[in-house]
N, C-alpha and C positions, 0 to 999 in steps of 0.2 A: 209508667207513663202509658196512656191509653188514647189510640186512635181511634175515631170513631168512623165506622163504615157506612153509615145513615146515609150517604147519597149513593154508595152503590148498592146497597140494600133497594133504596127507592127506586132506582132503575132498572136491577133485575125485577120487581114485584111491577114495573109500568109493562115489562115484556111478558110477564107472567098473563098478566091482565089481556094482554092483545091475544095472544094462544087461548086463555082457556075461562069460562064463564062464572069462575070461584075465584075466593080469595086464594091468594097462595098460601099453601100447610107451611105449618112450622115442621122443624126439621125435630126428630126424637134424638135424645143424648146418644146417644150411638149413632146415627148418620153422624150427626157433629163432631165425633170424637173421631169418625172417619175420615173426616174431611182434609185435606191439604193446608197445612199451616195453621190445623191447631192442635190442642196439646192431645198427645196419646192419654187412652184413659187412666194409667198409670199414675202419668204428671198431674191430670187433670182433678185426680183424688187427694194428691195433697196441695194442689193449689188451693182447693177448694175449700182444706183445712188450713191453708194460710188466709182464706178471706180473698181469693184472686174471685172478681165475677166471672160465669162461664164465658162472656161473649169476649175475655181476654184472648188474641191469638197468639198462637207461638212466632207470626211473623212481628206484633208488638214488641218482641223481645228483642228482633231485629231494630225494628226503628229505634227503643230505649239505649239498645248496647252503641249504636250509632251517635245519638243526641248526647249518652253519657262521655261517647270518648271525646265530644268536641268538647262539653263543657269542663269537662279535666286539662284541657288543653293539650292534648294529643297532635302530634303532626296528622293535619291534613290528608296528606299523601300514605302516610303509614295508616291511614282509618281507609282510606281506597284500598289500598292493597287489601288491610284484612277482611276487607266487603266484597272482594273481589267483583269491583267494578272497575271496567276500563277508564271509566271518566271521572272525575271530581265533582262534576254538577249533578251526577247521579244520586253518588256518596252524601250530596249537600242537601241532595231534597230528601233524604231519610232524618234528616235532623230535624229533631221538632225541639230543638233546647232552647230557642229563644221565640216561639211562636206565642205562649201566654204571656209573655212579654206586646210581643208586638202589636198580638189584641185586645189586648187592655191600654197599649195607647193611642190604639183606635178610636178606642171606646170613650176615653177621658176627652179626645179632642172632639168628640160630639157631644158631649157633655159640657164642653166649653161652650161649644158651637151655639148650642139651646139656651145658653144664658144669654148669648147676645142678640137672639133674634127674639122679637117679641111674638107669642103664639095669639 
């Protein structure tokens, strides 16, 4: 499962923009590999060989190992504990197990929506 950072990517690149008169540089595989929460280059050499894209981070694994315990049906409380968050609605927003769900019936009631309005 893959989160996508596109709107805080666009936010640091709008502050980028204020500071300094260039586009903001891409980062070289190395600053990335040094970065915080993604994979050491180690990991990163066989992910690479499993077909993982570079922009996968290691806190993905977080949200997945998250989304995967709730859709196993795991207690609640016992996914807090091992996420070592004090609260449950913390625990809750790392789940993205039923989010392609929810936007596809988003999607399907505007898709209704258009049928009955005439354009």
């Amino acid at each position: 499962m893959v989160a996508s950072q596109a709107g805080e990517s666009r936010i640091f690149e709008n502050w980028w923009l204020s500071w300094f008169d260039t586009e903001m540089p891409d980062c070289s595989t190395e600053e990335r590999a040094a970065m915080p929460g993604y994979f050491l280059r180690s990991v990163l050499a066989s992910s690479r060989a499993e077909g993982v894209p570079d922009d996968v981070c290691n806190m993905h694994s977080r949200h997945g190992g998250i989304s995967e315990s709730f859709d196993a049906g795991a207690d609640p409380d016992m996914i807090r504990d091992a996420a070592t968050h004090s609260d449950l609605s913390i625990t809750q927003g790392y789940n993205r197990g039923s989010e392609l769900e929810r936007s596809s019936g988003v999607l399907r009631a505007r898709a209704r929506h258009r049928k009955k309005t005439p354009i």
